[in-house]
C-alpha positions in Angstrom: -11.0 -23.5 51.1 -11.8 -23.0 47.2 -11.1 -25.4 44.6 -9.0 -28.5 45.5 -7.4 -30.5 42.9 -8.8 -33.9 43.8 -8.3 -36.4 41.2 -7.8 -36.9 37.6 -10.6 -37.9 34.8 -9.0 -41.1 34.5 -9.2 -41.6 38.2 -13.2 -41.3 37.5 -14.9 -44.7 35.3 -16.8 -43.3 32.5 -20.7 -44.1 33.9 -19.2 -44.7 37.4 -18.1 -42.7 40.6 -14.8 -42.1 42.8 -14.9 -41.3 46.4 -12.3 -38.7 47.4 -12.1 -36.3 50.7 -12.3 -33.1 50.6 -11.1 -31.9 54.1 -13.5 -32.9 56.4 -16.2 -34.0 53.3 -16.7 -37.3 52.1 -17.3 -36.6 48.2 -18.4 -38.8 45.3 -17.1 -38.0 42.0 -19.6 -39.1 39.2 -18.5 -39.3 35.3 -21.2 -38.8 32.9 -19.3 -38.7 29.6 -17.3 -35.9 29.3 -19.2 -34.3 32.6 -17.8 -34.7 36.6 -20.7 -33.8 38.8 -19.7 -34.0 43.4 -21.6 -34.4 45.5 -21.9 -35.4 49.2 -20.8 -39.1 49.1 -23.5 -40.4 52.0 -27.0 -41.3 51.4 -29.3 -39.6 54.0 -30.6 -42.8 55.0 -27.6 -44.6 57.4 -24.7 -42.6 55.5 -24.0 -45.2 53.4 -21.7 -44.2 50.8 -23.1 -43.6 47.3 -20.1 -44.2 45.3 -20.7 -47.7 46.2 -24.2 -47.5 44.3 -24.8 -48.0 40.5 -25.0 -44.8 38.6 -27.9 -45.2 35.8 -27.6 -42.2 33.6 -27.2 -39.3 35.2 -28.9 -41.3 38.6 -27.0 -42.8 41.2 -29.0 -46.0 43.5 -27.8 -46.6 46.5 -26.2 -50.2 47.3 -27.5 -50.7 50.6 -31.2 -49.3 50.5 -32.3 -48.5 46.6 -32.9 -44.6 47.2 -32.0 -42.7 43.9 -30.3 -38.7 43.7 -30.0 -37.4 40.2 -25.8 -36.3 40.4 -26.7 -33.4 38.9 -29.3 -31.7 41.2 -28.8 -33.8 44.2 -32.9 -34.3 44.3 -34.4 -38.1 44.3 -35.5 -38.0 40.8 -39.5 -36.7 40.8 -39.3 -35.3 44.1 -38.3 -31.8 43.4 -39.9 -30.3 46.9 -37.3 -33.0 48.8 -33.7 -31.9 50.4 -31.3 -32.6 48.3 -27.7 -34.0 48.7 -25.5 -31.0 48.5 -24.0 -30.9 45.3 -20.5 -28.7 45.2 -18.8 -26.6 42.3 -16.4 -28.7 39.9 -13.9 -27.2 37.5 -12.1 -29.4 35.0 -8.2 -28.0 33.6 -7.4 -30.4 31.0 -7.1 -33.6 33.0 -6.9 -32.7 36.6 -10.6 -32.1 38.4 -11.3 -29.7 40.4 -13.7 -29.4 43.2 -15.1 -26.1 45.6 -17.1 -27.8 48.5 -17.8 -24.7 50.1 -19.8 -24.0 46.8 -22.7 -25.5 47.1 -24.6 -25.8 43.4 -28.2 -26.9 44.9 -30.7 -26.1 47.2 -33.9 -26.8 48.4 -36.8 -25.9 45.8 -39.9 -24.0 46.6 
């Protein structure tokens, strides 16, 4: 599949999220400042969406339950040995983003 063009930076609120699909793959879009990080947009607990959660930093909560991921690792924050929330490649060109969900940027840590 490779990189998709799936929305533009204004599409994404600055310290918020967008939820886009990806073929098959639900995906949140998370805005950091001048940083887009994907990831799969469904909380292992019930598949509840995360873009409808608050992102706190560079930490997005949940809405329905209060679980936390870090957008950038995918890992609840402090639990490095945990499975993550695939994360996927993004690639910003000017203001059109960019996202490779056959790339997944984490993995479990040993």
């Amino acid at each position: 599949m490779a990189f998709l063009e799936v929305a533009s930076l204004q599409d994404i609120p600055d310290g918020g999220g967008l939820a886009v699909r990806v073929g098959e793959t639900p995906v949140g879009l998370f805005r950091v400042g001048d940083r887009v990080y994907a990831m799969e947009d469904r909380c292992p607990h019930r598949d509840f969406p995360l873009t409808n959660g608050t992102l706190r930093g560079c930490v997005v909560v949940c809405a329905a339950h209060g679980w936390d991921f870090d957008v950038r690792t995918g890992f609840k924050p402090g639990d490095p040995d945990g499975f993550p929330i695939p994360c996927f490649a993004v690639r910003l060109e000017g203001d059109a983003v960019w996202v490779d969900v056959e790339t997944v940027t984490n993995a479990r840590r040993r």
